[in-house]
N, C-alpha and C positions, 0 to 999 in steps of 0.2 A: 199614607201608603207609599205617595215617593221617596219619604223621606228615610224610610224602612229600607226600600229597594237600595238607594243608594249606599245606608249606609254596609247593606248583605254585599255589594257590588266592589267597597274600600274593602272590607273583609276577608273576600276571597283573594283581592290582588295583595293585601297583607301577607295573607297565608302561605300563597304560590311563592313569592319572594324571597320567605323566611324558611322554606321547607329543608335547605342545605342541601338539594339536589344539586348535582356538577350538571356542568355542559362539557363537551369535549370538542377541541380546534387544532387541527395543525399551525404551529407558529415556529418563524425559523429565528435561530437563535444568532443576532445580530456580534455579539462579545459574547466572549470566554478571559475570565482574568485567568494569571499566571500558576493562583494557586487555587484554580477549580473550584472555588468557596462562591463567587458571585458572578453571575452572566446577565446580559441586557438582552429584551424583547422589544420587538415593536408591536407593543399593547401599553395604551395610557390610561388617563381616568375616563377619556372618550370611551373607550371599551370596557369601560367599570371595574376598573383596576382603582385599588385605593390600598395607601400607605397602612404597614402591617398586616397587608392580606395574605394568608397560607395558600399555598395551590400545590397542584401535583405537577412533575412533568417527565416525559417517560420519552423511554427510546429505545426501541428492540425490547429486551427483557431489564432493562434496569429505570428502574424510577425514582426520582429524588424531590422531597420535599422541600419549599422555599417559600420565604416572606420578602415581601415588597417591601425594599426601604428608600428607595424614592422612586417617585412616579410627575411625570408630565403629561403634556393633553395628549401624546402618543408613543411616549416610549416610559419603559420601566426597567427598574435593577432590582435583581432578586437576589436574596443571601440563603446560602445552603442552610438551612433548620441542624443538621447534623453535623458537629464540628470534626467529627472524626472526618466524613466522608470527603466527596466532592464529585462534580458532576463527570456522565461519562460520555457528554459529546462536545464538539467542537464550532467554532463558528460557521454558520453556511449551513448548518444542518437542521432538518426539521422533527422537531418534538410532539406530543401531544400532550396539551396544555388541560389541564382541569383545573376549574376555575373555585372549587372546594374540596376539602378532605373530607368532612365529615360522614359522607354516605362512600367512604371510599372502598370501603367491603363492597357495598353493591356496586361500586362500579369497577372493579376489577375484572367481570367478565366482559363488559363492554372496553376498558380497555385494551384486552389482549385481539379485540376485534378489529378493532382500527390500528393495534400495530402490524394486523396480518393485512389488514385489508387496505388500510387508510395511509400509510406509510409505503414508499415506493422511493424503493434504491434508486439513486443520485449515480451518474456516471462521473465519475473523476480522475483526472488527470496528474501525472507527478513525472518527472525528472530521476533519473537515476545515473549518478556515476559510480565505478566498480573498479576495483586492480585485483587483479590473483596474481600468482604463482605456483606457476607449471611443473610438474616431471612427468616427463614419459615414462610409460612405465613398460611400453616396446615401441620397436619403428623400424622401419625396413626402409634402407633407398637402394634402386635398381641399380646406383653406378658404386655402391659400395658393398665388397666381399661378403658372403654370409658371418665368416667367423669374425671379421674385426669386430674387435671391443669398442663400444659408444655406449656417452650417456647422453640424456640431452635436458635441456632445461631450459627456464626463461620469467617472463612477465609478460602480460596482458593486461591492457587499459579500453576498458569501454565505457560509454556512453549511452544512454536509451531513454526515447520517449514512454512511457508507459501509460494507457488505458484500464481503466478498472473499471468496466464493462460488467460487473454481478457483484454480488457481495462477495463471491467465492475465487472468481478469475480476474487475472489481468495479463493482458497482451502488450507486450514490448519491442519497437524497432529503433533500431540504431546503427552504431558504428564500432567498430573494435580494430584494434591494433596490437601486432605481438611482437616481439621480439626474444628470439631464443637460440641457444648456440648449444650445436651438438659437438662433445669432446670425444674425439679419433683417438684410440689407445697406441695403435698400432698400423701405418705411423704416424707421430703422434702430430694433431690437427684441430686448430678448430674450425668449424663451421657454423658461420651468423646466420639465423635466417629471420625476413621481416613478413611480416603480413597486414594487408586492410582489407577490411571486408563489412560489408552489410551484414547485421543480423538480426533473429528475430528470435522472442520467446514466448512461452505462453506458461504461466505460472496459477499454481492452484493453492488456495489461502488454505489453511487449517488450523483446528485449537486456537483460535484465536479469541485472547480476552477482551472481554468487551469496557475493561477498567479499564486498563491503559494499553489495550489496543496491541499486544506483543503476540506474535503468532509464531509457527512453523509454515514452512510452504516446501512444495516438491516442485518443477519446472523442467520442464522440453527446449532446445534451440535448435538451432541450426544456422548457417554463412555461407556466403559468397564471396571471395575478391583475389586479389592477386598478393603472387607471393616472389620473393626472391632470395636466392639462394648465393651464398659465396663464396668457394673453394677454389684456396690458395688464389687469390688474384681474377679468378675467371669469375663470372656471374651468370647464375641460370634465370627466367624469369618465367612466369603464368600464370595458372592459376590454383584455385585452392577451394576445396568444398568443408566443411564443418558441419557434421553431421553424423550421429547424431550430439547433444550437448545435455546430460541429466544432472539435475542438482538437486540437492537438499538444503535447503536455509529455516534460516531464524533472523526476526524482523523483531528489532524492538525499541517500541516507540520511546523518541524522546522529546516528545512537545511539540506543539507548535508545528505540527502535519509535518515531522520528521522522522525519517527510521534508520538506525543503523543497521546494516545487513551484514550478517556472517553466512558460508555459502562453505559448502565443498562439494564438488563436480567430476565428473569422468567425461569426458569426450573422443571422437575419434575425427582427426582430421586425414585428409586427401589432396597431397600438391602434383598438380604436372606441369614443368619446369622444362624448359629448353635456353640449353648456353648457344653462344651466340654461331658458332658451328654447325646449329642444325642437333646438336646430339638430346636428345630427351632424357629426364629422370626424373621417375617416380618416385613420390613420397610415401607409405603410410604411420600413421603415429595414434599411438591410444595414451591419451594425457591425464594425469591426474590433477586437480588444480585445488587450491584455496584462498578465497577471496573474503575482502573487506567493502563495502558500499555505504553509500548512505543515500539513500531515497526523502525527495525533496516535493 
């Protein structure tokens, strides 16, 4: 009779083993090689990982199958199963690992669960430098005639920290600096003027693919800082509001947590300027601009 019990007991631990049910684990994904084909996890044979094992692993709505081609007591490399494809996340990021395919039908609705439930956006951080190129496309200064002829133009170089605070938003503060000269027709003149100023944005992500990560985004700013003005030899100096700043972009990824940014924008800026006499003069100026970035 014990010997019965025992062996019903080896039986069922047999059977449970061998049934090809998955488990499901968050595991964050250690390496990404260059050509998306092979990533590293830390899972080894300690976590019963063994060489030529098929697994699942999923991220948001995309999943890719891979084989274990070599494994240690706690780290493993997996090869994409599909040669066309290749994975669609990057190092630092966390996956959900299934540890079989076979019942992969049945576990599809449990994995759409744990990427709603079990998966929880990572705030991240990036670097952005940007240059545009400005025209006005009207402007008005208080110490110059209604009808003289002006145009005005320039460049703009900024800087920003950027927060990616949701999957959808990111918030940016920085620095920025302009330089642009308005041409006097009549008589004929130029006028330099500089600017630096703090600023901020708040940008809203869109259409973005979850392959290679290329989006559309719309964005809000606005500035603060001083500006200075130069005509014929005198200098005005103050300050300057930016506000409001609307953009359109397109982000697209090029490896390696990089994106080059293309951007077209309208803005209205606001300077009040005093030369050294005491005398005041208002600026306002509605700018059109397009820029080049790449976000880091």
């Amino acid at each position: 009779m014990r010997e019965k019990f025992i062996y019903l007991l080896l039986f069922i631990v047999f059977a449970y083993t061998n049934v090809g049910q998955a488990y499901d684990q968050l595991v964050v994904i250690q390496t990404v090689s260059t050509s998306k084909k092979t990533f590293v996890v830390r899972k080894g044979f300690v976590d019963g990982i063994a060489i030529g094992q098929e697994s699942l692993f999923t991220i948001r709505n995309a999943g890719v199958v891979a084989t274990a081609t070599e494994v240690n007591r706690t780290m493993s490399i997996w090869e994409v199963n599909d040669k066309r494809g290749g994975v669609a996340f990057e190092k630092g990021e966390f996956v959900t690992f299934t540890n079989s395919i076979e019942n992969l039908i049945l576990e599809l609705p449990k994995l759409e669960k744990i990427s709603e439930k079990g998966l929880r956006f990572k705030t991240k951080n990036y670097w952005i430098a940007r240059g545009h190129l400005s025209y006005a496309l009207s402007d008005s200064v208080s110490s110059l005639e209604a009808e003289a002829q002006s145009t005005r133009s320039g460049y703009q170089v900024e800087g920003l920290f950027v927060i990616n605070f949701s999957p959808r938003w990111e918030l940016g503060i920085g620095m920025r600096y302009d330089s642009e000269v308005q041409k006097i027709s009549e008589p004929v003149l130029d006028v330099p003027t500089t600017r630096l100023a703090g600023i901020g944005e708040l940008n809203y992500l869109f259409n973005q693919d979850e392959t290679d990560r290329s989006y559309f985004y719309v964005g809000a700013g606005l500035g603060y800082g001083i500006s200075s003005t130069t005509v014929d030899e005198s200098v005005s100096t103050g300050s300057v509001f930016i506000l409001p700043v609307l953009k359109l972009g397109f982000s697209k990824f090029i490896g390696d947590s990089k994106w080059i940014l293309l951007e077209g924008a309208m803005e209205s800026i606001g300077a009040q300027e005093s030369f050294a006499d005491g005398v005041e003069q208002n600026t306002t100026i509605v700018n059109s601009k397009v820029s080049i970035g790449v976000k880091f």
